[in-house]
RODO-2510 file (C-alpha; in nm, 4 decimals, decimal comma):
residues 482
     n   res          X          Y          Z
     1     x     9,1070    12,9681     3,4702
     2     x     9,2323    13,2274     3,2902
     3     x     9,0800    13,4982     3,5488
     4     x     9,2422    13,2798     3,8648
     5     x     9,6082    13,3200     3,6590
     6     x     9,5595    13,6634     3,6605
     7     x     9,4435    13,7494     3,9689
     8     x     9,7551    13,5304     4,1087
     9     x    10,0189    13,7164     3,8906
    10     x     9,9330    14,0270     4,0063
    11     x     9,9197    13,8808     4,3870
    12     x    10,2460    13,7820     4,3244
    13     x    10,3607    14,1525     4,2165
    14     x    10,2513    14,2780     4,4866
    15     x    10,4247    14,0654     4,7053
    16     x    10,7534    14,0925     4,5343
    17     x    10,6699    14,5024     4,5190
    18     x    10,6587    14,4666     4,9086
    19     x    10,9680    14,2737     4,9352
    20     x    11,1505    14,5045     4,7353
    21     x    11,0253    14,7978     4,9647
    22     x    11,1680    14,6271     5,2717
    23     x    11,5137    14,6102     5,1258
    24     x    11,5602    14,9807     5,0640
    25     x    11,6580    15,0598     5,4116
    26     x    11,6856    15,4541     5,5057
    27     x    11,9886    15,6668     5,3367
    28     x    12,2929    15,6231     5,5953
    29     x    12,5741    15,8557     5,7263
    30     x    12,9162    15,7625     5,6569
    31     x    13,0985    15,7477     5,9270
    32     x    13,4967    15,8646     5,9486
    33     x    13,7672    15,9848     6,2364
    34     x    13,9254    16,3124     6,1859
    35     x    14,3144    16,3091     6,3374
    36     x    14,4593    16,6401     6,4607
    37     x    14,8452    16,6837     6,3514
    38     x    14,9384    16,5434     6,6731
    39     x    14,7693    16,1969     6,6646
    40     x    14,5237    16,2797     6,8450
    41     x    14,1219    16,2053     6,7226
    42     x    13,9966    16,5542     6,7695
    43     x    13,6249    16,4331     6,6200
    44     x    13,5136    16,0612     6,5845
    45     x    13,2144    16,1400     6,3809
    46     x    13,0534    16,4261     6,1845
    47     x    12,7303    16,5011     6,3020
    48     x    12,5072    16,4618     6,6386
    49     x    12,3972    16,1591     6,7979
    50     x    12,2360    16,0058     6,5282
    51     x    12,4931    16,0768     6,2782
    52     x    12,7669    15,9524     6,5633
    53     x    12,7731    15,5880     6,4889
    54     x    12,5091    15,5110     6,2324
    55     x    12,7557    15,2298     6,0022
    56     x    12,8129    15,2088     5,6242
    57     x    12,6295    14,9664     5,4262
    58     x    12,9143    14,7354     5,4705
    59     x    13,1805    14,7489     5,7444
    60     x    13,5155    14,6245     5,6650
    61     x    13,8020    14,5509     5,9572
    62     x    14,1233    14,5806     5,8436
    63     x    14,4379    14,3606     5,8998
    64     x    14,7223    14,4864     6,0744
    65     x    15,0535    14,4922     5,9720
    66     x    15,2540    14,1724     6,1459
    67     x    15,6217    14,2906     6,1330
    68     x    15,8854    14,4646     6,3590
    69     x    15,8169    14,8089     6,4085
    70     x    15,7996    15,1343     6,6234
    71     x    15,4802    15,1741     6,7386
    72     x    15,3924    15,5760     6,8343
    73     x    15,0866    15,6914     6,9592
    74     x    14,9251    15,7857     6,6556
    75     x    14,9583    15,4858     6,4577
    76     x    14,8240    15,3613     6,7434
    77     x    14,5315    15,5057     6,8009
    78     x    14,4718    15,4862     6,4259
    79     x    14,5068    15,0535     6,4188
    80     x    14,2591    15,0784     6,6981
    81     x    13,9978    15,2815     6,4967
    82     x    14,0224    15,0405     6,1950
    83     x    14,1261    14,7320     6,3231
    84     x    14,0057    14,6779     6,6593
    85     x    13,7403    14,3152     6,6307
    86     x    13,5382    14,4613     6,9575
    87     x    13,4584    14,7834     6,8151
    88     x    13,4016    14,5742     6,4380
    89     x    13,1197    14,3752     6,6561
    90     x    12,9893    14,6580     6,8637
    91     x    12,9023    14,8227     6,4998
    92     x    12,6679    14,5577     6,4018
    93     x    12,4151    14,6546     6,6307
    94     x    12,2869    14,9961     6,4768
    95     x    12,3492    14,7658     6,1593
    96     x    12,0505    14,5485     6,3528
    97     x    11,8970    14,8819     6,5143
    98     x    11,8397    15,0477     6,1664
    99     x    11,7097    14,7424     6,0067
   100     x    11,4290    14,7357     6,3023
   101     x    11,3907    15,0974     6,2353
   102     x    11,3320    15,0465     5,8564
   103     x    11,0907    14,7105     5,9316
   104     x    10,8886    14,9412     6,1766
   105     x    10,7592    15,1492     5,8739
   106     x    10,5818    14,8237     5,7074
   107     x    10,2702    14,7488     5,6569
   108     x    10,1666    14,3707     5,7184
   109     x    10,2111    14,1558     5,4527
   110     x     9,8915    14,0225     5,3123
   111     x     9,7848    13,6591     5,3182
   112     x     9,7238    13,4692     4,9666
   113     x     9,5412    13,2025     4,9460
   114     x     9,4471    12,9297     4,6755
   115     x     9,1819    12,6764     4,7378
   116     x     8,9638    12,3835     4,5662
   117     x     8,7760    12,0899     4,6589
   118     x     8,6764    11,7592     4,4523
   119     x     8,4159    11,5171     4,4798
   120     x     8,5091    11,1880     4,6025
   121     x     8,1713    11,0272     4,6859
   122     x     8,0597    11,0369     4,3124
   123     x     8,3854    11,0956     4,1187
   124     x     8,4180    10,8170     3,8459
   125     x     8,0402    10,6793     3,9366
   126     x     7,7872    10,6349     3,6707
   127     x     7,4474    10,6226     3,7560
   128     x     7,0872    10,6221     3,5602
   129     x     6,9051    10,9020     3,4906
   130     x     6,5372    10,9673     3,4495
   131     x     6,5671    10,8251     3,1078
   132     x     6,7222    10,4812     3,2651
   133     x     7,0239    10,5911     3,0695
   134     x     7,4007    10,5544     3,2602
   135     x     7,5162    10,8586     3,3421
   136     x     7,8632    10,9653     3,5003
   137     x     7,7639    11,1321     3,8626
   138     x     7,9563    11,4186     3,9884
   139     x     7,8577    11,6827     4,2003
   140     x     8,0059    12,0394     4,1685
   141     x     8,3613    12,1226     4,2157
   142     x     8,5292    12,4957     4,2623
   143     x     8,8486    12,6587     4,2145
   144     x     8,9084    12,9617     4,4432
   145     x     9,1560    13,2514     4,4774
   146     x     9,2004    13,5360     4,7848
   147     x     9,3630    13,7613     4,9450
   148     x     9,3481    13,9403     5,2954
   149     x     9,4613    14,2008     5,4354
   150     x     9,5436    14,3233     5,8333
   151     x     9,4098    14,6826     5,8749
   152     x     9,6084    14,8038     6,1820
   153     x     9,5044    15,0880     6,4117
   154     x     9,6776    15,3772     6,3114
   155     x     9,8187    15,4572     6,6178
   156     x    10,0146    15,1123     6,6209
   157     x    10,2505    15,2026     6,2998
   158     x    10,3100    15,5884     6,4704
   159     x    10,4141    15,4486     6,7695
   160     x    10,6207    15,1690     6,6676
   161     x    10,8131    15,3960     6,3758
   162     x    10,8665    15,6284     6,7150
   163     x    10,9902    15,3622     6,9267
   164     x    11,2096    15,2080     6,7153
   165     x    11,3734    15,5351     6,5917
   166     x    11,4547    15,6458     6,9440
   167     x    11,6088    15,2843     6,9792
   168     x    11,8428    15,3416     6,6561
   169     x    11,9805    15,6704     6,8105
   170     x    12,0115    15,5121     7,1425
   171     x    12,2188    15,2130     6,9467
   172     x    12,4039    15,5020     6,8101
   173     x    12,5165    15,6817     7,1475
   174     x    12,5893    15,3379     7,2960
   175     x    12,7970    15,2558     6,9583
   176     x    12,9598    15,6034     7,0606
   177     x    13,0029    15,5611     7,4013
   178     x    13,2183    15,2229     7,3224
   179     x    13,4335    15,3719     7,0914
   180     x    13,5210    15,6467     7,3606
   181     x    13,5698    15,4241     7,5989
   182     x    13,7720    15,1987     7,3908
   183     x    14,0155    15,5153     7,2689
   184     x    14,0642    15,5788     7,6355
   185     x    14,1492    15,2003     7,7390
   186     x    14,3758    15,2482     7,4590
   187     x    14,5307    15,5702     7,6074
   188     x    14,6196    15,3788     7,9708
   189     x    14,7440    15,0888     7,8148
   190     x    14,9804    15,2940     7,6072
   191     x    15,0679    15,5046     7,9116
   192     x    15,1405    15,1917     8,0721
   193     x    15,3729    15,0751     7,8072
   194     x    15,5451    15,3409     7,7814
   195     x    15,6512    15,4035     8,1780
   196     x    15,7525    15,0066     8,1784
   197     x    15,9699    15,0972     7,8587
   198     x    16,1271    15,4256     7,9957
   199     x    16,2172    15,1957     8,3005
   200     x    16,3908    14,9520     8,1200
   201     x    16,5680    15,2345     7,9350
   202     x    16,6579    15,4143     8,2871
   203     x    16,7907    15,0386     8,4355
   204     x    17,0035    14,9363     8,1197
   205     x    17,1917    15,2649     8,1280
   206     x    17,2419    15,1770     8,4772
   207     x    17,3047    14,8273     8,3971
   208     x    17,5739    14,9827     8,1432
   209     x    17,7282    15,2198     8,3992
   210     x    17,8094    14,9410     8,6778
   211     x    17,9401    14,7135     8,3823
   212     x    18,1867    14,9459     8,3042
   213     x    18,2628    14,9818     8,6807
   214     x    18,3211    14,6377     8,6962
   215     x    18,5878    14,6362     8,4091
   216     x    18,7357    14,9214     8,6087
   217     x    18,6957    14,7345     8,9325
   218     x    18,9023    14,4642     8,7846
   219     x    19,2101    14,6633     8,6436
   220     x    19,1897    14,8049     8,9636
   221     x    19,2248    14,4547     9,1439
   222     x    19,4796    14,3258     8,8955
   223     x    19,6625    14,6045     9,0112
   224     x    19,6286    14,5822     9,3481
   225     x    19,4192    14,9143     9,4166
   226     x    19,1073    14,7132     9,5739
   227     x    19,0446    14,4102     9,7888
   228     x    18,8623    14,1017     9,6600
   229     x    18,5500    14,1887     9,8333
   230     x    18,5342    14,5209     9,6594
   231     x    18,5343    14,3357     9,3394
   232     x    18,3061    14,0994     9,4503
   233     x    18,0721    14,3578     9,5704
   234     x    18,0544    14,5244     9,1915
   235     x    17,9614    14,1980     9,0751
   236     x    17,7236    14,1303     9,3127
   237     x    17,5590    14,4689     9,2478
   238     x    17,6044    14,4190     8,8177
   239     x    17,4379    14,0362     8,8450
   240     x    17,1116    14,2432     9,0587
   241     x    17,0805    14,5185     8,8398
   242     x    17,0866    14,2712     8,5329
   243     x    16,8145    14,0782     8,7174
   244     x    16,6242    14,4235     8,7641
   245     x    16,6442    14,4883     8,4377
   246     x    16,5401    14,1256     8,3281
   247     x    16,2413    14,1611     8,5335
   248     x    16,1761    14,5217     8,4108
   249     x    16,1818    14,3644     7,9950
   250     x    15,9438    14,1121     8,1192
   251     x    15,6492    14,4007     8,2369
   252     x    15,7392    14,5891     7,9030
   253     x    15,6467    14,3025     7,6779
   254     x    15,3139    14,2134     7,8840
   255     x    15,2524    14,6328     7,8556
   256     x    15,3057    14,5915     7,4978
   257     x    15,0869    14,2117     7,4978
   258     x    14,7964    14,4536     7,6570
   259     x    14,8775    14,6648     7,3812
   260     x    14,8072    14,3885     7,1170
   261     x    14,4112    14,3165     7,2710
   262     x    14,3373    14,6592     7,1243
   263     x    14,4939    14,5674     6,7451
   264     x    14,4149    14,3461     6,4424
   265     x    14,4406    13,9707     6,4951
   266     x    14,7990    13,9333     6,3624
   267     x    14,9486    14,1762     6,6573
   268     x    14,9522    13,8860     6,9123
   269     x    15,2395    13,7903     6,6405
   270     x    15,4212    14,1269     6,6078
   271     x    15,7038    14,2521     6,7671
   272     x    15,7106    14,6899     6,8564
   273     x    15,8181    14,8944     7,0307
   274     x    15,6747    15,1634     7,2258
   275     x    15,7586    15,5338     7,1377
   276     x    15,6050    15,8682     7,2696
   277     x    15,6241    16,1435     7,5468
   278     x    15,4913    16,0248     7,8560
   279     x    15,4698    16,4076     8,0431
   280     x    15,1536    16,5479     8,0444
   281     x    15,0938    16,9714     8,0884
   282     x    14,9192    17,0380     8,3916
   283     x    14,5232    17,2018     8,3451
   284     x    14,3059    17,3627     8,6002
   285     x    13,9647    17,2532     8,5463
   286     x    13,6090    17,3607     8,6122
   287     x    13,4791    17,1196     8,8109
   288     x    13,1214    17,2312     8,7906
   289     x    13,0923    17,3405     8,4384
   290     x    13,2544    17,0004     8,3828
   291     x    12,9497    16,8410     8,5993
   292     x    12,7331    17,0463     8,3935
   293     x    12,8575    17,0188     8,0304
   294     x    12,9135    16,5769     8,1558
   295     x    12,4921    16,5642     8,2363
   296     x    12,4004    16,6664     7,8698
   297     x    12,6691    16,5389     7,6265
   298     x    12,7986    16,2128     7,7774
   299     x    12,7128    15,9402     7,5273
   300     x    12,5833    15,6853     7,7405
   301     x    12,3423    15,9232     7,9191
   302     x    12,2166    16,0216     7,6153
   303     x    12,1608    15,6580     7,5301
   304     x    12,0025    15,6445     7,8056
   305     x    11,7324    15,9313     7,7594
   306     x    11,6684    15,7619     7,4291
   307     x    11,5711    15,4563     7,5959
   308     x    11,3649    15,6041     7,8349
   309     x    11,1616    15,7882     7,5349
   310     x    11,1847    15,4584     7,3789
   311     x    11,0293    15,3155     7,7027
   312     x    10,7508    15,5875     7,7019
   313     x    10,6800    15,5664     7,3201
   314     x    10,6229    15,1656     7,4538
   315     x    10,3620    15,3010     7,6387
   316     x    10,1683    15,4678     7,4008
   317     x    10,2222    15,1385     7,1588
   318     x    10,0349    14,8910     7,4240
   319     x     9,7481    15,1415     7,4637
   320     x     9,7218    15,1873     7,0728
   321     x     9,7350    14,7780     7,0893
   322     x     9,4202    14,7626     7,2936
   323     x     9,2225    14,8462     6,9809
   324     x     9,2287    14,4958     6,7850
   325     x     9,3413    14,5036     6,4070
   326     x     9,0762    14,4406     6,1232
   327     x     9,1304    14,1954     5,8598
   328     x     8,9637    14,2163     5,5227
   329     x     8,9691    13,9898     5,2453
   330     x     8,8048    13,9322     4,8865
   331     x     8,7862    13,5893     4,7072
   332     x     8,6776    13,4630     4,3604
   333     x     8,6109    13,1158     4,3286
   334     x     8,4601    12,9489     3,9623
   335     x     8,1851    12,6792     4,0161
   336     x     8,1531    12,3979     3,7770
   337     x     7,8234    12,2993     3,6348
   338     x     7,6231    11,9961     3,6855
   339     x     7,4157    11,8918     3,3445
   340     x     7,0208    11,8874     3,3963
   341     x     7,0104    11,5144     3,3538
   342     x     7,2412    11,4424     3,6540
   343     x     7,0426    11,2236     3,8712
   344     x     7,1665    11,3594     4,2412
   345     x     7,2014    11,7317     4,1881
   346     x     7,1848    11,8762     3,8920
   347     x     7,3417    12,2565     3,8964
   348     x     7,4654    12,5163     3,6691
   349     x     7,7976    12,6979     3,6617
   350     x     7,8655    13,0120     3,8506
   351     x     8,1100    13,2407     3,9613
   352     x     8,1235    13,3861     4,3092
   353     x     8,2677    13,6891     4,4625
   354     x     8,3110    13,6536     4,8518
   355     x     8,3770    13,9495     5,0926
   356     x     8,5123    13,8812     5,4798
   357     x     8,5707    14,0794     5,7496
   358     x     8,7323    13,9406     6,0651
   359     x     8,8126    14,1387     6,4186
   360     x     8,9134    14,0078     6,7834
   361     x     8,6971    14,0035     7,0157
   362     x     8,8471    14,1645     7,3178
   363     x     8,6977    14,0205     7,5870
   364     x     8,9713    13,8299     7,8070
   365     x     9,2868    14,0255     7,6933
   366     x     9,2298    14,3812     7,6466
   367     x     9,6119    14,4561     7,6598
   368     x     9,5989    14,5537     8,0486
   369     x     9,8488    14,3951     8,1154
   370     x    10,0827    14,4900     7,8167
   371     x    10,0368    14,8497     7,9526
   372     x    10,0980    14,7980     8,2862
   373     x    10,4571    14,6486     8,1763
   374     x    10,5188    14,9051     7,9588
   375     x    10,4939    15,1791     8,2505
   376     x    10,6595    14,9788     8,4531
   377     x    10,9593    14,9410     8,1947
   378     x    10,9417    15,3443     8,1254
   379     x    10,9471    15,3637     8,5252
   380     x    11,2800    15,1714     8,5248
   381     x    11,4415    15,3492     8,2382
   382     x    11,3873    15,6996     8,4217
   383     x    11,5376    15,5031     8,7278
   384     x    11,8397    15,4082     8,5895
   385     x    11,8856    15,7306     8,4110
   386     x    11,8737    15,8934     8,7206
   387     x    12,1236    15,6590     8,8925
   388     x    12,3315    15,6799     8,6300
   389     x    12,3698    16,0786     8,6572
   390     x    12,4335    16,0674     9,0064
   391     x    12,6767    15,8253     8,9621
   392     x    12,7933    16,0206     8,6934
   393     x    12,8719    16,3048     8,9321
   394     x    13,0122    16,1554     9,2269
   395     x    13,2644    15,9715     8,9505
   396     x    13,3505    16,3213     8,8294
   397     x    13,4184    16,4847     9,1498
   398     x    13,6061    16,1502     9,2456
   399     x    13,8282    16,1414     8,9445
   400     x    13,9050    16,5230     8,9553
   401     x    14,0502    16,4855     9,3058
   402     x    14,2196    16,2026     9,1810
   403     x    14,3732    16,4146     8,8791
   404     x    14,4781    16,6725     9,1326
   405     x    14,6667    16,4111     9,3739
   406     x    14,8532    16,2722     9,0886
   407     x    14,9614    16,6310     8,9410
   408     x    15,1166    16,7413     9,2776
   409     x    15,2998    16,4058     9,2794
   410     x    15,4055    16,4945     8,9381
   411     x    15,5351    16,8091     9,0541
   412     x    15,7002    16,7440     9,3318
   413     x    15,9142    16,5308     9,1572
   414     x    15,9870    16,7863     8,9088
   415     x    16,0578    17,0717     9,1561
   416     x    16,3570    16,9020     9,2738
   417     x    16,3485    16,5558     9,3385
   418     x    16,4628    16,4254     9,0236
   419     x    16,7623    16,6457     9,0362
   420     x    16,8562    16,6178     9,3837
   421     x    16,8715    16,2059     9,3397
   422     x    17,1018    16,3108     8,9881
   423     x    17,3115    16,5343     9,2038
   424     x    17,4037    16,2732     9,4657
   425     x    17,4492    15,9925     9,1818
   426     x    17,7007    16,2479     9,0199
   427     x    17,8777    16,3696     9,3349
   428     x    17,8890    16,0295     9,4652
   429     x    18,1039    15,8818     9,1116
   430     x    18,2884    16,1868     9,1359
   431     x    18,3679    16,1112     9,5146
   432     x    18,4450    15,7137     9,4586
   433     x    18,6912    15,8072     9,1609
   434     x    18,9204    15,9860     9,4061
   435     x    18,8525    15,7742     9,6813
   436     x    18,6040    16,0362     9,9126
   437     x    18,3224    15,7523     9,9218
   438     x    18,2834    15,3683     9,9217
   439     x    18,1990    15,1542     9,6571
   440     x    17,8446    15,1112     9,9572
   441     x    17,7626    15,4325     9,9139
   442     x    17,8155    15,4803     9,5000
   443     x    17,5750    15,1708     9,4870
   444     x    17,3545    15,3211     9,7190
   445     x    17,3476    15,6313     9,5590
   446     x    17,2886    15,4489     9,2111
   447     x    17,0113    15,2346     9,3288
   448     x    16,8702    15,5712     9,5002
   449     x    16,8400    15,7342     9,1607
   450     x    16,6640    15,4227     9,0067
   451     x    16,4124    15,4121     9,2312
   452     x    16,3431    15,7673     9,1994
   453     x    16,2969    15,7607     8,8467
   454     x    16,1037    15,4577     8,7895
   455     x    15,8685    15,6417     9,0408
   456     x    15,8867    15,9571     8,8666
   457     x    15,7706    15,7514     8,5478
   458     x    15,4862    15,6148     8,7341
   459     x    15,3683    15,9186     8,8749
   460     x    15,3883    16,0623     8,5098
   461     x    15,1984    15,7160     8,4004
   462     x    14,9235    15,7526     8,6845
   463     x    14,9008    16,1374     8,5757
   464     x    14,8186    16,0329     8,2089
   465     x    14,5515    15,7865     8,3177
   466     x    14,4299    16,0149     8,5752
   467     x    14,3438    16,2404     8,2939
   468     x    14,2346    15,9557     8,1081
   469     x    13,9708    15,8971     8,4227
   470     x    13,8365    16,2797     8,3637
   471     x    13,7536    16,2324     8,0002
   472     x    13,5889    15,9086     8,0551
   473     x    13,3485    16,0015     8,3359
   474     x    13,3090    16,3523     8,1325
   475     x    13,2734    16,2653     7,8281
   476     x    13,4594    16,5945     7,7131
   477     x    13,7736    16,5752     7,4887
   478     x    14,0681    16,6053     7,6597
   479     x    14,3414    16,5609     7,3636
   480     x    14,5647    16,3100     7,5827
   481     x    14,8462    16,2425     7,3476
   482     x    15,1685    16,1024     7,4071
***
């Protein structure tokens, strides 16, 4: 018995040498955001699309800060990189991707196995002998230890390591691809929060305006200046623009609700509010290079190609698979003896060393059918990359005319729009104080203004995410900042 101990210990080393193995996953990239002095993230990562998105060892979210505060764009954009829960899940899976990656590389485990056996037809029997003497009867009983081993193919383990690596990076440029896109949701949500908050700025210095005209209004009346109904006109025209403005808060603090979806889980709590420059600098653009430069660098493309080669490595894996694995195990097992005067069977003691050899026998499944599923799965994967480039370009060439549309708007407000609607406002007050135009047309003039600068804020708005639109379907970094 000494022998079976040892054989066992050292089984069990082994087994705890390939346990160990399994846990010392490959070396990974840290991964950090670099900030330009604006706010803006000029790189997410520091390396290609490997190094993009592979996670630490341990990812941490952090809490955000639940307390009244002025939010600006890049403290923003900063929460959102640390604190944001989707893009804390979306990391787990090149967590799970590089754990398949590392589990590709092993071996399979080998199978130990203890055995014995014990006779129960003569155990505890006595019997005569050839002497006529009693005699206990036993027959011979065995203690065995083994081990086996699978022998793959060795095109199985290439294959697989292959497949499963092209899977990690394509985890990676999907992991990259959501961050993007979640920095650019981001973006229009902020853009959005701030043209609601500029409008509620624009209405309560209206709001402020026509209160004071209504304190005038009233000396005036008490002095017998205006009629009644001119008063009651200024009120009229106060109680609406205190409405519009009540309505006006309301969208700002749903803007800045949207706002929260992107933060920790203590922002649903936490009162901000919304600072930054809402004008964006017109660009001209290359529409074509822009095509060009989208087709090879857009992360989800890229994920995309590494699926298909993931697909086609699949391929090669079922046709490796066709050739069945060997398995190959050695035993010991330690006979005991039977004395010569036994009266059923009378043996000696012996050892015995036992060699196996086990393989399938393909003759019903020869993996046919594995391999026809795995072209048909590398078929689809060059299918959808293909759709997804087309789509990629019709989206560009839609979202550039869209960009265009939205920057004449832009400008035709600031070529002379904006002022124009100032000038009447002013010339109008000016004409009411010395009595060249009615209270009608002041009001008119007033509400004139409003509308064209809450317009002018939503052309500026739709300009943003317009631009917003062009980095997303290009994938190229288009430093919107606010």
């Amino acid at each position: 018995m000494n022998c079976t101990a040892a054989f066992a210990a050292g089984c069990a080393l082994l087994v705890n040498a390939s346990l160990h193995a399994a846990t010392n996953l490959p070396a990974t990239p840290p991964v950090h955001a670099e900030f330009a002095p604006d706010g803006s993230v000029s790189a997410v990562h520091d390396g290609q699309y490997l190094d993009l998105a592979l996670p630490q060892h341990g990812w941490t979210v952090e809490e955000s800060t639940a307390a009244e505060q002025t939010l600006t764009w890049p403290m923003f954009i900063r929460e959102v990189m640390v604190a944001n829960l989707d893009y804390a899940a979306a990391r787990y899976n090149v967590d799970m991707a590089l754990a398949d990656a590392a589990a590709a590389k092993l071996l399979p485990n080998p199978t130990l196995s203890l055995g014995g056996d014990r006779d129960l037809t003569f155990h505890n029997k006595y019997g005569p002998n050839a002497d006529g003497k009693p005699v206990l009867l036993r027959q011979v009983e065995s203690r065995s230890i083994g081990i086996d081993q699978t022998i793959e193919w060795w095109g199985k383990r290439k294959w697989r390591i292959k497949a499963a690596d092209q899977a990690l990076r394509s985890a990676a440029a999907t992991l990259e691809d959501f961050l993007r896109n979640l920095k650019l949701d981001a973006a229009a949500a902020y853009a959005d929060a701030l043209a609601a908050q500029r409008i509620v700025d624009e209405l309560r210095a209206s709001s402020n305006f026509l209160d004071a005209l209504h304190k005038s209004q009233q000396v005036r009346f008490n002095a017998g200046d205006i009629s009644r109904p001119d008063l009651l006109q200024t009120q009229v025209e106060q109680q609406e623009f205190l409405n519009d403005l009540s309505r006006a808060e309301d969208d700002a603090e749903t803007t800045r609700f949207a706002l929260s979806t992107f933060l920790g889980r203590n922002r649903g709590r936490t009162g901000f509010v919304v600072t930054g420059n809402l004008e964006q600098a017109g660009r001209t653009y290359n529409i074509d290079s822009m095509i060009s430069e989208a087709l090879s660098k857009r992360a989800d493309l890229i994920a995309l190609r590494y699926n298909r080669d993931a697909a086609e490595s699949g391929i090669e894996l079922a046709k490796a698979s066709r050739i069945p694995d060997v398995d190959i195990g050695v035993s010991y097992a330690n006979n005991g003896g039977v004395a010569n005067d036994h009266p059923v069977d009378p043996t000696p003691a012996f050892h015995q060393l036992a060699l196996s050899f086990a393989i399938p026998l393909p003759l019903f499944d020869r993996g046919q059918y594995a391999i026809s599923r795995a072209k048909a799965n590398a078929h689809q994967a060059q299918v959808q990359l293909s759709a997804t480039e087309l789509h990629a370009e019709v989206d560009i060439r839609a979202a550039y005319s869209l960009y265009q549309s939205a920057l004449r708007r832009v400008t035709s407000f600031d070529n002379g729009i904006l002022k124009n609607a100032d000038d009447l406002l002013e010339a109008r007050r000016y004409g009411y104080q010395r009595g060249a135009n009615s209270l009608l047309e002041l009001i008119d003039a007033q509400r004139t203004d409003n509308q064209v600068r809450q317009d002018a804020d939503q052309a500026k708005a739709e300009l943003a995410k317009a631009r917003i639109q062009l980095e997303r379907v290009t994938g190229v970094e288009l430093a919107v900042t606010f």
